[in-house]
Steps between C-alpha positions, in 0.01 A plus 500: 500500500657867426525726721303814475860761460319799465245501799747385744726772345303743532390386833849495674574885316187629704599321818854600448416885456233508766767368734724756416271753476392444872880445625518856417220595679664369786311179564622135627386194366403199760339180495151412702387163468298357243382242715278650784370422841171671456207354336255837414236307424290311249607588127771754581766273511638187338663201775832486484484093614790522758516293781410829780180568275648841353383686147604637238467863501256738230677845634868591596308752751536471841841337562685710265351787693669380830871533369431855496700689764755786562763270354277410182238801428475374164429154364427216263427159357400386117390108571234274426149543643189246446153503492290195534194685182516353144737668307425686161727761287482731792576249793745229576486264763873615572605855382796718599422807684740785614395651842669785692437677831691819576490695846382951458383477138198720417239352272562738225868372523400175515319538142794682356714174584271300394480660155884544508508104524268362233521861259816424312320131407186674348612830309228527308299557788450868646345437862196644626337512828124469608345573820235239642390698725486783272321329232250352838416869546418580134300187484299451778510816665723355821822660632643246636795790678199608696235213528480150561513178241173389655261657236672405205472150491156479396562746247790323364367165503177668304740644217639170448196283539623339817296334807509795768571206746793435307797657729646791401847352531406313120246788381796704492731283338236398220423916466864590469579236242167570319518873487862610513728236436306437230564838356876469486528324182826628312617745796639470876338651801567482865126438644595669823260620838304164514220528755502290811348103554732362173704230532838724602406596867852519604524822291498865660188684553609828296552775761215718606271285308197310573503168281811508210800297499876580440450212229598453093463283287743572135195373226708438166236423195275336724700305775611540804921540496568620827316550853635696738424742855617663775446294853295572775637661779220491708486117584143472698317713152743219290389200684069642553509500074719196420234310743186692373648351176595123593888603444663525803726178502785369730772644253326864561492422880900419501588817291328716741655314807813679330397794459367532836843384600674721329673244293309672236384831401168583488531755160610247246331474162499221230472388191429184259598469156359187284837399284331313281224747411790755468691275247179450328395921464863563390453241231187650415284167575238422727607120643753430673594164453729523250718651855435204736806288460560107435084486537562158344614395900 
């Protein structure tokens, strides 16, 4: 069987200048384990089969953020992640993510880095950013800096069709994909200021607001290419919306034993970057198996 030269090529160039890239910026590279204590419950991740009942892990997330300290403000780790859903053009059952933490960067800096990262790989892009809870306001009439997320689900499930007992948690993923990623064919936007009750509750409530998010997501043609937020520094507000949300796990529990240690800083912010789906824009397609190496084992 041949070997596919010019995928894995072009693979190992993008790994090669995002690691140099962030070595300028200052950060480290480490190694969490793939292999995980935790099981977060049904469907979110895949069993790793070892003999002390461990799994295999769907995010970097949580341990990466607990290498962060005075020593090591800024970090990072490109491995294998797994998700236990079919896969399709979009989704592999093992993918290569790049995740980094960094201690006192601002949001807006975090979306410059971002950009600086995956930008040279898609120069026929020009980003643009869009404002949830901007577009929430023009929409429905809701300002979410001012009022609460309450009276928009049932608004936003109507839009879209959806059973108002549905939880908000999936109305808003099913609006945001239906109305604005949707809209993003042929351009890049930062989707920025998501509202409260999503599936990132470990994101910062946006100062002097009353429901938006320090949150982005980068939306090239379509799909998703990188995720990223600042953390919450207020952990009782962090851990009341990752419950209200059925996301507050025994990996979020540990990092915030750090941080109230003071192993770890509380002001850290993060970011996720699909590889894959980045090899995949740059080469102008929209599947990314042609990047998943030796598939054939």
């Amino acid at each position: 069987m041949s070997a596919p030269s010019g995928p894995i090529r072009a693979k190992a160039h993008v790994l090669r200048e995002l690691r140099a890239l962030l070595h300028d910026e200052g950060f480290t590279e480490v190694i969490t384990p793939v292999a995980r204590r935790a099981d977060l419950g049904s469907g979110r991740r895949v069993p790793a089969g070892l003999h002390d009942g461990r799994y295999l892990r769907a995010m970097i997330g949580p341990a990466l953020r607990v290498n962060v300290s005075t020593g090591l403000p800024r970090v990072y780790e490109i491995g294998p992640c797994f998700r236990p859903e079919f896969p399709d053009a979009l989704h592999a059952a093992e993918f290569t993510m790049l995740d980094l933490y960094a201690a006192h960067l601002g949001f807006e800096d975090l979306i410059g880095l971002a950009w600086r990262l995956v930008g040279p790989h898609l120069p026929s892009y020009t980003p643009a950013q869009l404002s949830i809870a901007g577009h929430v306001r023009d929409e429905f009439g809701i300002d979410l800096r001012t009022e609460p997320v309450s009276g928009l689900h049932p608004r936003m499930a109507a839009r879209i069709g959806a059973d108002t007992g549905e939880p908000f948690r999936d109305v808003l993923g099913r609006y945001i994909a239906l109305e604005l990623e949707a809209g993003t064919a042929g351009r890049a936007v930062f989707l920025t200021d998501y509202p409260t009750g999503g599936d990132e509750p470990c994101a910062r409530l946006a100062p002097g607001t009353t429901a938006v998010l320090e949150r982005f997501e980068l939306i090239v043609d379509g799909i998703e290419l990188v995720h990223g937020y600042t953390d919450e520094t207020d952990q009782h507000a962090f851990t009341e919306r990752a419950e209200a949300v059925g996301l507050y796990d025994d990996e979020q529990h540990l990092a915030q034993e750090a941080v109230e240690a003071g192993s770890v800083p509380a002001d850290t912010a993060g970011l996720g970057i699909g590889i894959e789906r980045l090899c995949a824009a740059s080469a102008g397609l929209r599947d990314i198996t042609p990047f998943l190496q030796s598939p054939h084992f």
